[in-house]
C-alpha positions as CSV (number, residue, x, y, z in Angstrom):
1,X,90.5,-16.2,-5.9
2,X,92.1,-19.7,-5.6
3,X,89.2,-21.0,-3.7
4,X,89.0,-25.0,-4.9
5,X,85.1,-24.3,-5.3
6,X,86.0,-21.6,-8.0
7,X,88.5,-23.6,-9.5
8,X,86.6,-26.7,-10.3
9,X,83.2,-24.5,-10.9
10,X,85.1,-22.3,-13.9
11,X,86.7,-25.6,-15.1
12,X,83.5,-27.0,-15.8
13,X,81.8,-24.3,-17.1
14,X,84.6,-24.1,-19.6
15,X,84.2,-27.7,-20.4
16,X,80.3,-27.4,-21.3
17,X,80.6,-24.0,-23.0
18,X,83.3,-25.7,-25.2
19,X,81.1,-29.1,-25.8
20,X,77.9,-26.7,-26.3
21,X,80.3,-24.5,-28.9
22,X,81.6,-27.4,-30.9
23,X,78.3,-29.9,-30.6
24,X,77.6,-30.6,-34.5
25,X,73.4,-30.3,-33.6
26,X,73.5,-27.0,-31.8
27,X,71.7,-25.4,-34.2
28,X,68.9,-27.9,-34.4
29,X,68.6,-28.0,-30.7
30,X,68.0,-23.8,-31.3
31,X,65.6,-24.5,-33.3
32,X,63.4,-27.3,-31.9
33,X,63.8,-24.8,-28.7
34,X,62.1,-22.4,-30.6
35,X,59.0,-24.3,-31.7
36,X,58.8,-25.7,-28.3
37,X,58.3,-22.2,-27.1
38,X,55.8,-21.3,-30.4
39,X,53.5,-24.1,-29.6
40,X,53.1,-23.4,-25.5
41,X,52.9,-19.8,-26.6
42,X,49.9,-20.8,-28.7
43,X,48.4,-22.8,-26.3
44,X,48.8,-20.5,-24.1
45,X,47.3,-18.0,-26.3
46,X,44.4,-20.0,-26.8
47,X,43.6,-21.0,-23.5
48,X,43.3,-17.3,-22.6
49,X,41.0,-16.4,-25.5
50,X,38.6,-19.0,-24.5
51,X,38.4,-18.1,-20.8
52,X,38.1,-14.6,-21.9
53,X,35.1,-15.6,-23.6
54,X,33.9,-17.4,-20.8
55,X,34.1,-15.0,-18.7
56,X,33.2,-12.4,-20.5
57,X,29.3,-14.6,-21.2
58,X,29.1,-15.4,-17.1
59,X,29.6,-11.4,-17.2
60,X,26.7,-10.8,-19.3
61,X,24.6,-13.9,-18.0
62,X,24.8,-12.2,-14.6
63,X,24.1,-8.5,-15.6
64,X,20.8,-9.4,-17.3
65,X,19.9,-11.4,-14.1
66,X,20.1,-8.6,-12.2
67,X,18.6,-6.2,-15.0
68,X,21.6,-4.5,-16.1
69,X,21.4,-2.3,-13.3
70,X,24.5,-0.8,-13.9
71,X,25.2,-0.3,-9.8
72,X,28.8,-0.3,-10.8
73,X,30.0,-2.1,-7.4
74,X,29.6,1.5,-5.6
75,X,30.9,1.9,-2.3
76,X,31.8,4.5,0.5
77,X,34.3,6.1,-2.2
78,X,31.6,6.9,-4.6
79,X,31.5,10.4,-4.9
């Protein structure tokens, strides 16, 4: 295709894959990229353990207040 849009869009693609190829800090950028990702992955990770353990104590505060009944959320489909 010799669509102008085409054109100018695979000219500049081929300008920043070149600069991005030939930067002299492309691999530190790779690897601050990576610890980025490590710490919001731990955060992450953490965040979810605690509400897990939140939850999992509401859980329990509201089975004994209703004595551990066990009623399982039964419904029409029960058996």
């Amino acid at each position: 295709m010799n669509h102008p849009w085409i054109i100018y869009l695979t000219a500049y693609l081929g300008v920043r894959v070149h600069r991005a190829r030939t930067a002299p800090t492309r691999g530190a950028s790779a690897v601050e990229w990576v610890i980025i990702t490590a710490i919001v992955a731990g955060v992450a990770l953490g965040l979810a353990t605690v509400i897990r353990t939140l939850v999992e104590q509401k859980q329990e505060e509201i089975g004994q207040s209703f004595g551990d009944s066990g009623g399982g959320g039964g419904g029409a489909d029960d058996g």
